[in-house]
LUMKOL-574191 format. One record per residue (C-alpha): residue number from 1; residue in three letters; x, y, z. Coordinates in nm, 3 decimals. Last residue first. Layout:
BEGIN
+-----+-----+---------+---------+---------+
!   i !  aa !      px !      py !      pz !
+-----+-----+---------+---------+---------+
! NUM ! ALA !       X !       Y !       Z !
...
+-----+-----+---------+---------+---------+
//
This chain:
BEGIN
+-----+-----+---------+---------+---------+
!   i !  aa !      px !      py !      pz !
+-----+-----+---------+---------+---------+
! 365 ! UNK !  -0.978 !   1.378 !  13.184 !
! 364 ! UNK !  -1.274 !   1.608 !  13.196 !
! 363 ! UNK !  -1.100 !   1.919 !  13.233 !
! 362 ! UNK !  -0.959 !   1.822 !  12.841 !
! 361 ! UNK !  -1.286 !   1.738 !  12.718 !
! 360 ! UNK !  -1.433 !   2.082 !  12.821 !
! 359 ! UNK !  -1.171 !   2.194 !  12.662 !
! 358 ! UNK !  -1.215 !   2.177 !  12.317 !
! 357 ! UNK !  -0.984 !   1.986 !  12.059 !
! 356 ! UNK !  -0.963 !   2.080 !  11.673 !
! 355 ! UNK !  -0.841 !   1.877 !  11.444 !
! 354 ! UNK !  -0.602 !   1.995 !  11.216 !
! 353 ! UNK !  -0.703 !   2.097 !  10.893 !
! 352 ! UNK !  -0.489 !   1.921 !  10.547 !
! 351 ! UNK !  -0.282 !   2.167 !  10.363 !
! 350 ! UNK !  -0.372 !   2.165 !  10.026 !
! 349 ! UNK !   0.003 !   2.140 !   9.836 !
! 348 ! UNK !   0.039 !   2.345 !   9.532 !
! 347 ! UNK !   0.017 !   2.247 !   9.144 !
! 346 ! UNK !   0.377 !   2.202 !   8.943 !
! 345 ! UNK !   0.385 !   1.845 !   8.975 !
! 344 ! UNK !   0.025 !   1.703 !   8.847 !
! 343 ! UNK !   0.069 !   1.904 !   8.556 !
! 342 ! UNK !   0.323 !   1.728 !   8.445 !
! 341 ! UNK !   0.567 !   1.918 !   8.259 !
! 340 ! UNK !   0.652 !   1.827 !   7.859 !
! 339 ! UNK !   0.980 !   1.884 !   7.726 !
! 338 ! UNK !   1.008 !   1.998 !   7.321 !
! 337 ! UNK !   1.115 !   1.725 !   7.112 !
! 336 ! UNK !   1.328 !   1.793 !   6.853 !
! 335 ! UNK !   1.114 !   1.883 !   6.479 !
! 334 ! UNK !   1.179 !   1.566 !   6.184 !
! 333 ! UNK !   1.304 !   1.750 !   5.882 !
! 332 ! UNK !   1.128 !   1.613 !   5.619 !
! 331 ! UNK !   1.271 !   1.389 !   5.356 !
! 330 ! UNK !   1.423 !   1.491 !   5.009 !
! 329 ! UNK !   1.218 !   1.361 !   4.744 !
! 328 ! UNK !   1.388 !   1.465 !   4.409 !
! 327 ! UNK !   1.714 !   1.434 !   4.585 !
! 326 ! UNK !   1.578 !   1.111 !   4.731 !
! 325 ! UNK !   1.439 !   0.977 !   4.445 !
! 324 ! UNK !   1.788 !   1.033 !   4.241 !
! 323 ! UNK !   1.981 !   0.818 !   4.494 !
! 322 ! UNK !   1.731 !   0.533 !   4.512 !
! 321 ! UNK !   1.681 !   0.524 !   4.128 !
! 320 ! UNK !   2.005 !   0.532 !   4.114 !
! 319 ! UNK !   2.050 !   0.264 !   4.329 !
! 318 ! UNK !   1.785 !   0.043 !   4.163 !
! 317 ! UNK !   1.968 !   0.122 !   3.831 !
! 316 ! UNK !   2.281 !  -0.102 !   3.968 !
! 315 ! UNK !   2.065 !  -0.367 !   4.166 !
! 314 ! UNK !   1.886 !  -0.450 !   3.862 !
! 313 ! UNK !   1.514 !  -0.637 !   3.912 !
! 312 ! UNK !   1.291 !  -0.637 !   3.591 !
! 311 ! UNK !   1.144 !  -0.506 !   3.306 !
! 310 ! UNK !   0.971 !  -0.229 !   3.538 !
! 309 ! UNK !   1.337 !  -0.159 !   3.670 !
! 308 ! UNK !   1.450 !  -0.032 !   3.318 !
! 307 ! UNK !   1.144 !   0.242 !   3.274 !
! 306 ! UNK !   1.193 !   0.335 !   3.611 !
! 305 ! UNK !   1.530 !   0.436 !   3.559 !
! 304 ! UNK !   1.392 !   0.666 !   3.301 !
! 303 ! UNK !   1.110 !   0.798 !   3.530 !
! 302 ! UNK !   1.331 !   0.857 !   3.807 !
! 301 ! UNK !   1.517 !   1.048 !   3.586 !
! 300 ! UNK !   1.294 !   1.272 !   3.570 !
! 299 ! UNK !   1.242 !   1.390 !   3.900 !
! 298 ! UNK !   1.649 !   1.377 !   3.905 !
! 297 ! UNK !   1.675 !   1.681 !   3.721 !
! 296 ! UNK !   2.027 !   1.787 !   3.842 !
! 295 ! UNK !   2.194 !   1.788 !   3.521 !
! 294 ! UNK !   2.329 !   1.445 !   3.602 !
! 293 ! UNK !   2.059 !   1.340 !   3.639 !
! 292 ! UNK !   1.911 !   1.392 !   3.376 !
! 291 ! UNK !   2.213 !   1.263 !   3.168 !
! 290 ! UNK !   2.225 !   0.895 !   3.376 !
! 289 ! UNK !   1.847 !   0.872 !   3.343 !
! 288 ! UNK !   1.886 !   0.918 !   2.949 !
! 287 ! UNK !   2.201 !   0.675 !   2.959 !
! 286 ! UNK !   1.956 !   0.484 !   3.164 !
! 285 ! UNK !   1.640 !   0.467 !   2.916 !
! 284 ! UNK !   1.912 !   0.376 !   2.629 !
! 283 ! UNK !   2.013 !   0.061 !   2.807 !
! 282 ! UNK !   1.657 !  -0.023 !   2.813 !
! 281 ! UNK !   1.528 !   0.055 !   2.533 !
! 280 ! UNK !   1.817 !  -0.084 !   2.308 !
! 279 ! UNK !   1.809 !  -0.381 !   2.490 !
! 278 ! UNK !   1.414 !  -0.412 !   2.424 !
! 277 ! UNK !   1.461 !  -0.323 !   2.029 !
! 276 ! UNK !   1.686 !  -0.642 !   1.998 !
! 275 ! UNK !   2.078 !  -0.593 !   2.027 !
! 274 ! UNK !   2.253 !  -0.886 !   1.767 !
! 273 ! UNK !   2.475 !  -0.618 !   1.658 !
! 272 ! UNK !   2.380 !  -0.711 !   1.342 !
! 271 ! UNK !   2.015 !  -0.583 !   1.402 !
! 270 ! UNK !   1.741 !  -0.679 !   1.614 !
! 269 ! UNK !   1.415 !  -0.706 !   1.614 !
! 268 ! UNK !   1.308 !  -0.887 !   1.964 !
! 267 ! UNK !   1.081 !  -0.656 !   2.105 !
! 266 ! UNK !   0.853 !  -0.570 !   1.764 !
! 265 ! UNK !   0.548 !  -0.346 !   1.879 !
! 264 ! UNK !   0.606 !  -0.231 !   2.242 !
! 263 ! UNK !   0.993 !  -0.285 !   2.209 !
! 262 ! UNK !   0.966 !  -0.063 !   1.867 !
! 261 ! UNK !   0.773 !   0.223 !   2.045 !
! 260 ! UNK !   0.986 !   0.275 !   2.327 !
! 259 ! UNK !   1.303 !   0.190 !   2.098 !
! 258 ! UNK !   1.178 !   0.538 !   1.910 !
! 257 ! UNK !   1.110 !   0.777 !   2.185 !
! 256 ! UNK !   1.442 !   0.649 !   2.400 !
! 255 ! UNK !   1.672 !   0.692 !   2.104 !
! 254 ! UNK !   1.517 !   1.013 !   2.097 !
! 253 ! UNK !   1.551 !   1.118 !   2.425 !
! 252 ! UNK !   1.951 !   0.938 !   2.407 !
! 251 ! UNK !   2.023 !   1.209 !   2.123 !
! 250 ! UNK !   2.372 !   1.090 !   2.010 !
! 249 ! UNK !   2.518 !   0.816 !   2.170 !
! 248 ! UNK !   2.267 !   0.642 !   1.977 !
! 247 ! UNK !   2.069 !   0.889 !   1.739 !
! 246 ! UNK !   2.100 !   0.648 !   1.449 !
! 245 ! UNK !   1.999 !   0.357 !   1.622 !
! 244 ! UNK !   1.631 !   0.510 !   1.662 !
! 243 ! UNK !   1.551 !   0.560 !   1.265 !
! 242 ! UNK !   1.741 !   0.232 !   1.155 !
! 241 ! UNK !   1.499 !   0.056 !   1.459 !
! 240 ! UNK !   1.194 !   0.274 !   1.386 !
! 239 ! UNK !   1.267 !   0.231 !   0.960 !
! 238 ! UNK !   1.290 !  -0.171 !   1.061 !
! 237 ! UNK !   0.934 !  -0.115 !   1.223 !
! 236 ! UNK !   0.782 !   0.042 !   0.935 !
! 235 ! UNK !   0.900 !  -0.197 !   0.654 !
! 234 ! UNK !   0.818 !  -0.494 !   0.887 !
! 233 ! UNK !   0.433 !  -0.334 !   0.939 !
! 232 ! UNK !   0.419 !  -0.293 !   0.586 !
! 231 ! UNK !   0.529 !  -0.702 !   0.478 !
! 230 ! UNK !   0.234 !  -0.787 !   0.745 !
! 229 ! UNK !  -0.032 !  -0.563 !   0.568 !
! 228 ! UNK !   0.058 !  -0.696 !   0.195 !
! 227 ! UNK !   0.309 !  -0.467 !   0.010 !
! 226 ! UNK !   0.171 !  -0.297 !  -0.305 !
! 225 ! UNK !   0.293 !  -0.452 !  -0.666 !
! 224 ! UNK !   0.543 !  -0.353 !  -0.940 !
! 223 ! UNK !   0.749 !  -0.074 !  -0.739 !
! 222 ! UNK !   0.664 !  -0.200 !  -0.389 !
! 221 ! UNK !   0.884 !  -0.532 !  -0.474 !
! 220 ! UNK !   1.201 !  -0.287 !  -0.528 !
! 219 ! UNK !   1.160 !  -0.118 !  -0.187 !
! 218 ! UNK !   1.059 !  -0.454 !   0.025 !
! 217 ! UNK !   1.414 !  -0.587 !  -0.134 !
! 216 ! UNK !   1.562 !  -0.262 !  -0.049 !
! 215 ! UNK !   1.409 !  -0.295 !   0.250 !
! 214 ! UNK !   1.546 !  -0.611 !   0.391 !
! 213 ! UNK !   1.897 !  -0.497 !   0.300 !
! 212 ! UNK !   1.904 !  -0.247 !   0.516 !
! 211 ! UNK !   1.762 !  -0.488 !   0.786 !
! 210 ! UNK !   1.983 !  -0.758 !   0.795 !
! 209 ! UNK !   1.853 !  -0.851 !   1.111 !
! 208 ! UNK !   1.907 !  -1.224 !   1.000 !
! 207 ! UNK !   1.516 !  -1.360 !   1.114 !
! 206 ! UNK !   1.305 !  -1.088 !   1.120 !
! 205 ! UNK !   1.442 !  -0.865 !   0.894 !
! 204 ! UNK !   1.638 !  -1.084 !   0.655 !
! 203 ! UNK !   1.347 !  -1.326 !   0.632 !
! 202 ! UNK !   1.103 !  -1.047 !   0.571 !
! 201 ! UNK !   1.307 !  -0.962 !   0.243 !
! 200 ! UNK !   1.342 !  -1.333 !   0.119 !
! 199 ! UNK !   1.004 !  -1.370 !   0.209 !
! 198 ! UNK !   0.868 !  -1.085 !  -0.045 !
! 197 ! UNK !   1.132 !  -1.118 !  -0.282 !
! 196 ! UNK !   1.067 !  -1.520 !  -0.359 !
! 195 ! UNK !   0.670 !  -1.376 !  -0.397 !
! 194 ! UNK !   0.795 !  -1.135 !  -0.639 !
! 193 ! UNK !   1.044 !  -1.388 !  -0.809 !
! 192 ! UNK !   0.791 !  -1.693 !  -0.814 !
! 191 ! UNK !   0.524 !  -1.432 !  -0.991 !
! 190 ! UNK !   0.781 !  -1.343 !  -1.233 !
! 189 ! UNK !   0.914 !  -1.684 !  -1.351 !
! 188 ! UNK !   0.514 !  -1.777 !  -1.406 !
! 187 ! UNK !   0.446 !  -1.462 !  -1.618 !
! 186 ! UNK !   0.820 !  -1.496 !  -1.765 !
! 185 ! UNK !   0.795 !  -1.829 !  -1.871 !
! 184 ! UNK !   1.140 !  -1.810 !  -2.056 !
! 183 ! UNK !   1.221 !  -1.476 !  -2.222 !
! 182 ! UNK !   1.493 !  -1.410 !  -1.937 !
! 181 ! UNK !   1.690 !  -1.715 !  -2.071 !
! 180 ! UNK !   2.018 !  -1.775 !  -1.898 !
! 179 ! UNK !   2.002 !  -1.383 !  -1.685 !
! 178 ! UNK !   1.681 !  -1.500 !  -1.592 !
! 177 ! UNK !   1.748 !  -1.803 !  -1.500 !
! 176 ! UNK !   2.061 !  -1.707 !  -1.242 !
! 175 ! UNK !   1.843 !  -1.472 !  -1.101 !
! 174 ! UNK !   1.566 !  -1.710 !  -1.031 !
! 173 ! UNK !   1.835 !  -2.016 !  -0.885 !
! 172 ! UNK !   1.977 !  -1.741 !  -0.659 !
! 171 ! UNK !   1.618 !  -1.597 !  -0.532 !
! 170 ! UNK !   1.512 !  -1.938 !  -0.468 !
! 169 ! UNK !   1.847 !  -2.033 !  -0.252 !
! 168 ! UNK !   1.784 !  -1.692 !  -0.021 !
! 167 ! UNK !   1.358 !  -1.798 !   0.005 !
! 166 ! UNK !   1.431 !  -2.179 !   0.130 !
! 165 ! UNK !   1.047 !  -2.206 !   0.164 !
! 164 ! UNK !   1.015 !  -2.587 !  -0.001 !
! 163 ! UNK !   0.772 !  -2.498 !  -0.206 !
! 162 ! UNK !   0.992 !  -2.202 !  -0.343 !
! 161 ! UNK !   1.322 !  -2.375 !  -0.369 !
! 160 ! UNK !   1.088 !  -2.689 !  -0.534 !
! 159 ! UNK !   0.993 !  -2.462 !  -0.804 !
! 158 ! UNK !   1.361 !  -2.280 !  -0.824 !
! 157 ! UNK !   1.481 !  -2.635 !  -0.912 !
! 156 ! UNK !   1.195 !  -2.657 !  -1.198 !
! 155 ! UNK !   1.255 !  -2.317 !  -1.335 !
! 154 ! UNK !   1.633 !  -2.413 !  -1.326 !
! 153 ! UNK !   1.592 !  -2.731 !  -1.520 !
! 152 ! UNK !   1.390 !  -2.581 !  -1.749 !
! 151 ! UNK !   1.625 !  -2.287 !  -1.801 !
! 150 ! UNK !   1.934 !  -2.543 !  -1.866 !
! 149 ! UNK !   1.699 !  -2.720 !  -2.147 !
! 148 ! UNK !   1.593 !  -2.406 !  -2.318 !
! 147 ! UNK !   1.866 !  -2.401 !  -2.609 !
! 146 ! UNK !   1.788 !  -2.099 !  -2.766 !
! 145 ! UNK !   1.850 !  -2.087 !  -3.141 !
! 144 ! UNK !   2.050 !  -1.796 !  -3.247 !
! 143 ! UNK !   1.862 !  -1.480 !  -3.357 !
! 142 ! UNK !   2.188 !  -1.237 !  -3.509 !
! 141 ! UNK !   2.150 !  -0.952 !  -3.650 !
! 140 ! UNK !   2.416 !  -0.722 !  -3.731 !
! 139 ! UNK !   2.323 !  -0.381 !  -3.865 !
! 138 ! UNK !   2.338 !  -0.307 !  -3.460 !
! 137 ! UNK !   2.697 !  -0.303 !  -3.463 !
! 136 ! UNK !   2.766 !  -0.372 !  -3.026 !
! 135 ! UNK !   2.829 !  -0.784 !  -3.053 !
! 134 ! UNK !   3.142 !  -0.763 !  -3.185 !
! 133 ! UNK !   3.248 !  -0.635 !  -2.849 !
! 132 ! UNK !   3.579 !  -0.427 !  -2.913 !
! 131 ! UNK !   3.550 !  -0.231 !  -2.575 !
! 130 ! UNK !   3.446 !   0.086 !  -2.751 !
! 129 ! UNK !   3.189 !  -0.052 !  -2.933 !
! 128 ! UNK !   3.001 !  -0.239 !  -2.631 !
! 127 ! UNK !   3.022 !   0.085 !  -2.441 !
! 126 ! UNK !   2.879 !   0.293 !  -2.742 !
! 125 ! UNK !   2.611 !  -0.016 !  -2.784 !
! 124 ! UNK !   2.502 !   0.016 !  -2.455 !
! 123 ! UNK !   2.461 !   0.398 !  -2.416 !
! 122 ! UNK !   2.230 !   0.347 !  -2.729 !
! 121 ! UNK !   2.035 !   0.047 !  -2.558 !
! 120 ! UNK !   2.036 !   0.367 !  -2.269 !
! 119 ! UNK !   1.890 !   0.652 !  -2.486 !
! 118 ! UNK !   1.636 !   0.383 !  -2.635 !
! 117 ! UNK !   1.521 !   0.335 !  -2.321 !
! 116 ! UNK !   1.498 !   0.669 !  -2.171 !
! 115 ! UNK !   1.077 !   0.635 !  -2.158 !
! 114 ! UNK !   0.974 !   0.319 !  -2.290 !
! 113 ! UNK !   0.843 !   0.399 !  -2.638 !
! 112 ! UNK !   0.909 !   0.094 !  -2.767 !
! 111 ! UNK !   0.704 !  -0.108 !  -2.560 !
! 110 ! UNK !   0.733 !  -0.498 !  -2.652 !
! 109 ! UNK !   1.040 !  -0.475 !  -2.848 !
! 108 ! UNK !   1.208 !  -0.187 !  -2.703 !
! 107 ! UNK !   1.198 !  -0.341 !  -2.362 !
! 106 ! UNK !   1.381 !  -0.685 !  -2.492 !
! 105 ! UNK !   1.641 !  -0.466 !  -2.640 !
! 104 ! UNK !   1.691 !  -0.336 !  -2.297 !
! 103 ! UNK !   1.771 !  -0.622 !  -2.164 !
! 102 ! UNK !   1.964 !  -0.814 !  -2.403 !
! 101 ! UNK !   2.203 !  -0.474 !  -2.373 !
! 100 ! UNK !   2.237 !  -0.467 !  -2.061 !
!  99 ! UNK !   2.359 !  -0.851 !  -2.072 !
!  98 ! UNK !   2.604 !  -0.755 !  -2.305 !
!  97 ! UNK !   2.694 !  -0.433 !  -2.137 !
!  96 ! UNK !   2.744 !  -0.630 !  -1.789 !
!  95 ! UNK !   2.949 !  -0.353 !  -1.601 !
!  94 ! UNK !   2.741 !  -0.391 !  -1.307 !
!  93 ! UNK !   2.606 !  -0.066 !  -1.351 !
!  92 ! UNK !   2.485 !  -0.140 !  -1.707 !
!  91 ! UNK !   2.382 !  -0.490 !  -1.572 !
!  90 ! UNK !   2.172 !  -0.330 !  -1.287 !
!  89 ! UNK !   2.034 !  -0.088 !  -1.572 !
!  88 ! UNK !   1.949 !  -0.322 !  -1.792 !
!  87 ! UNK !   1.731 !  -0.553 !  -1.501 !
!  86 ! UNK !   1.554 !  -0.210 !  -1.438 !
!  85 ! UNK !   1.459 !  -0.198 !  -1.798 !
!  84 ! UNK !   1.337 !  -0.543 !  -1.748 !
!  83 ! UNK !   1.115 !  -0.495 !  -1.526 !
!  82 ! UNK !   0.979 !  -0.130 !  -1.577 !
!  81 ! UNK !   0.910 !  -0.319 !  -1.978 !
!  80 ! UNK !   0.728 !  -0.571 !  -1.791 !
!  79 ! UNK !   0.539 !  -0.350 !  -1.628 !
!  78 ! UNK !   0.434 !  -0.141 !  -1.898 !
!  77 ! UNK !   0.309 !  -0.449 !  -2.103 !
!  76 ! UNK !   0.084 !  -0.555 !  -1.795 !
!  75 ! UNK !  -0.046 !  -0.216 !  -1.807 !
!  74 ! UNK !  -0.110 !  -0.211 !  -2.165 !
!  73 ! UNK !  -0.303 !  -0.571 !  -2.123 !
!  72 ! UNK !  -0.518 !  -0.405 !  -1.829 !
!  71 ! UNK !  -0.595 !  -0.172 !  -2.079 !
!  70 ! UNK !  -0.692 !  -0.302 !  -2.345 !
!  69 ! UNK !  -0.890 !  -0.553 !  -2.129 !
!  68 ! UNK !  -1.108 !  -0.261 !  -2.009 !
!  67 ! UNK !  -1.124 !  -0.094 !  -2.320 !
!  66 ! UNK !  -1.283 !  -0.401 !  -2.420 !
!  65 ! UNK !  -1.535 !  -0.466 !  -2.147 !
!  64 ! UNK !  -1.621 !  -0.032 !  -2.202 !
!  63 ! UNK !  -1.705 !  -0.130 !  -2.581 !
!  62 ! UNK !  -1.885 !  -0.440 !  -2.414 !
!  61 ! UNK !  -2.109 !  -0.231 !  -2.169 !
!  60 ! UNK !  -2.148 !   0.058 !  -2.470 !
!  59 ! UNK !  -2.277 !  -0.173 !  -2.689 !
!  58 ! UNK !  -2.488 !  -0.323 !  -2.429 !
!  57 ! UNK !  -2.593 !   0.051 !  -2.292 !
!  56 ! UNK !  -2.761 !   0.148 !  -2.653 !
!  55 ! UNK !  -2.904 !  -0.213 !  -2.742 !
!  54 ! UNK !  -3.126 !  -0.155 !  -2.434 !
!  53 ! UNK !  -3.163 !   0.196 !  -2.462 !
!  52 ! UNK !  -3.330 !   0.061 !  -2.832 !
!  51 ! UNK !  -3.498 !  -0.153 !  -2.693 !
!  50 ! UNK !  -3.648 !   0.089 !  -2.447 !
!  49 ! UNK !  -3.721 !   0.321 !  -2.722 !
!  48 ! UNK !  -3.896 !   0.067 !  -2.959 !
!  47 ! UNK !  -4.122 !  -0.015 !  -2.651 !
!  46 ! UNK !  -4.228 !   0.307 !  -2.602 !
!  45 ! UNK !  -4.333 !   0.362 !  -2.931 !
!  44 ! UNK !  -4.505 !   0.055 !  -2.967 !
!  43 ! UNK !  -4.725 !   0.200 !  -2.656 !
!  42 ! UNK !  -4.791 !   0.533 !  -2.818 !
!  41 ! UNK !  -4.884 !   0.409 !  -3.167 !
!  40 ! UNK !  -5.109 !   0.119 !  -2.955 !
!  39 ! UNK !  -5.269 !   0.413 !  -2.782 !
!  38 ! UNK !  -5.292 !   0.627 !  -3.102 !
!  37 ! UNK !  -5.513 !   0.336 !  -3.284 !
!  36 ! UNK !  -5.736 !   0.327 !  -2.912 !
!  35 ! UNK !  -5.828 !   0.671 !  -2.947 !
!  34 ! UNK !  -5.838 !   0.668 !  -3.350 !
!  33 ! UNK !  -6.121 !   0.372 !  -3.280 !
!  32 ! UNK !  -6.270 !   0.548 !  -3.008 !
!  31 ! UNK !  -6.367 !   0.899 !  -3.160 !
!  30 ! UNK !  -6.511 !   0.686 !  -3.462 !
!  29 ! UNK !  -6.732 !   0.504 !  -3.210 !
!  28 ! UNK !  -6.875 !   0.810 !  -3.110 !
!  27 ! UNK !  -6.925 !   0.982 !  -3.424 !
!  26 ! UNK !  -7.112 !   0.679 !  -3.535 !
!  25 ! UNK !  -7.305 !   0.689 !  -3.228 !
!  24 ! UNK !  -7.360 !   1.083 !  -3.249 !
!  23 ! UNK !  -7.436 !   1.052 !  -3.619 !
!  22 ! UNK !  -7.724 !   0.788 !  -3.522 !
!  21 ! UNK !  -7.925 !   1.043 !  -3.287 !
!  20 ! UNK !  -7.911 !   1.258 !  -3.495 !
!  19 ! UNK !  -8.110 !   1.092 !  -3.758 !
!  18 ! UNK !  -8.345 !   0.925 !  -3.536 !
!  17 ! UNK !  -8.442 !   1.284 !  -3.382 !
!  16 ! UNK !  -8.469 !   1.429 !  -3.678 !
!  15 ! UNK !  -8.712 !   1.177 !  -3.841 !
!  14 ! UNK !  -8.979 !   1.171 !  -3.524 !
!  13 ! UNK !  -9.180 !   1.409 !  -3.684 !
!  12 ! UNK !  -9.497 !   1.407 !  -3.460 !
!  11 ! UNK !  -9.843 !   1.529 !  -3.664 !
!  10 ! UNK ! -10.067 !   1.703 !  -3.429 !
!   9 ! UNK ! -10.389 !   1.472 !  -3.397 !
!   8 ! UNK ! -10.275 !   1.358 !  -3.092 !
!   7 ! UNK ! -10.245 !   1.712 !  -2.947 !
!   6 ! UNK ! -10.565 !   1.794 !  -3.055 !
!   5 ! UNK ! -10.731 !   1.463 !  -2.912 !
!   4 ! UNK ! -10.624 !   1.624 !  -2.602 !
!   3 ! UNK ! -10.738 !   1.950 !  -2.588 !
!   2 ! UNK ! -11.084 !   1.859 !  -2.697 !
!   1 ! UNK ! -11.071 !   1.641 !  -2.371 !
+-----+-----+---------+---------+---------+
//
């Protein structure tokens, strides 16, 4: 009990303990505020940099949009320049130096460093001199007025050439306005010529079997613009026919190999013989016969005649067929007969026994 009251009676500074107790809230809560002040820094941070990536990748999206359009506007420029230089030199061989020479001025204007064309408008002007054309001093210059009414007309009769599908007419009435006004509507005057070329080209394959021709037209369209799928498969099966035709007379395996694949893709191209790829195959598979046979390897040449006897009956490859089959076949030789005994006649007679007769029945009768 004494112990007690002592212990209450001992004086209790509670001071201290309030005062520290109140730094480490106030330390506290400063700790928090610069927690939550860096957060925010952080977080605006962040944001800045995204926008700023943002702003980053649309500049660079619209700078790329631009060089983009550049270029596809170079490229355009390039091609007409290819155009038209190779309308300058058809003229130049043709002998047209004035026309050449419109040509190829038109390609220095819009691309002026077109490779060789200044070398050729040169050329030009040298053959333009020496044949006393007025026309060949470059110091004169002369813009004359064009009078557009003829090319109108002739844009709107190639128009109705082209609806209308009559390709060979088209491609007349588009040559003959470019060489009166090769300036006029040339995006719209081009696209009619390409797809004019196109047809025009397929037509004289298919249809004419003037297949040289056909792919030149197919050759100078695949300069400016690929071939479609079908326009390919023409290309490649007029090359078989050209390719095959060649070896006739020649190399009758190959002209077999090639016609073999032609009658199985195209079987009625023909050329201006008027033969399709299936007459070709066929004759040529029995000139082929005709040779293997004739150098004794008539298991092969069964195959060759076959080849014309699976389109159909023919009495005159049927008997070669029947001739070389048998020389590749030759038939057994049948064994004679050998003469065959009966059995029955060669074995010996049993004699039969005699009855015997006692005679006790003799002395009886």
């Amino acid at each position: 009990m004494a112990r007690r009251n002592l212990e209450d009676t001992q004086p209790i500074n509670k001071a201290p303990q309030n005062t520290s107790s109140g730094s480490s809230l106030g330390d506290t809560q400063s700790i928090t505020k610069v927690k939550k002040t860096k957060r925010w820094k952080v977080i605006l941070l962040g944001i800045l940099v995204v926008l700023l990536f943002a702003a980053a990748g649309g500049g660079l999206g619209y700078l790329r949009g631009i060089n983009r359009r550049l270029a596809r506007e170079r490229e355009e420029v390039i091609e007409q320049a290819a155009l038209h230089y190779q309308y300058g030199l058809q003229e130049m061989a043709a002998g047209n130096y004035a026309r050449a020479k419109t040509q190829l001025e038109y390609v220095l204007q819009i691309y002026p460093d077109f490779p060789d064309a200044r070398e050729k408008y040169t050329e030009t002007l040298v053959q333009l001199a020496s044949a006393g054309d007025t026309a060949a001093s470059p110091d004169i210059q002369v813009t004359p007025t064009r009078d557009t009414r003829g090319a109108e007309a002739l844009f709107n009769q190639a128009v109705g050439e082209v609806q209308t599908q009559q390709w060979a007419t088209a491609l007349q009435t588009l040559n003959a306005l470019r060489d009166t006004d090769y300036t006029y509507r040339t995006l719209e005057v081009d696209g009619m010529y390409f797809t004019t070329l196109r047809h025009r080209a397929i037509e004289l394959i298919v249809n004419d079997g003037n297949l040289e021709e056909g792919l030149y037209f197919l050759a100078i369209l695949e300069k400016y613009m690929p071939l479609d799928h079908d326009a390919v498969n023409y290309a490649q099966w007029a090359r078989l026919y050209i390719t095959g035709a060649s070896f006739w007379d020649i190399d009758w395996e190959q002209v077999v190999n090639y016609f073999g694949q032609l009658s199985a893709a195209f079987p009625y191209m023909h050329d201006g013989t008027g033969w399709t790829a299936t007459d070709r195959y066929l004759r040529g598979s029995e000139y082929y016969g005709d040779q293997l046979a004739a150098a004794g390897s008539h298991c092969e040449a069964i195959k060759q005649y076959q080849n014309v006897l699976n389109y159909g009956a023919n009495g005159t490859v049927q008997g070669k067929y029947d001739t070389s089959y048998l020389k590749c076949y030759p038939p057994t030789a049948t064994p004679a007969p050998t003469a065959t005994i009966d059995p029955s006649l060669t074995e010996e007679p049993t004699e039969e026994p005699t009855p015997e007769v006692s005679p006790t029945a003799e002395g009886g009768g």
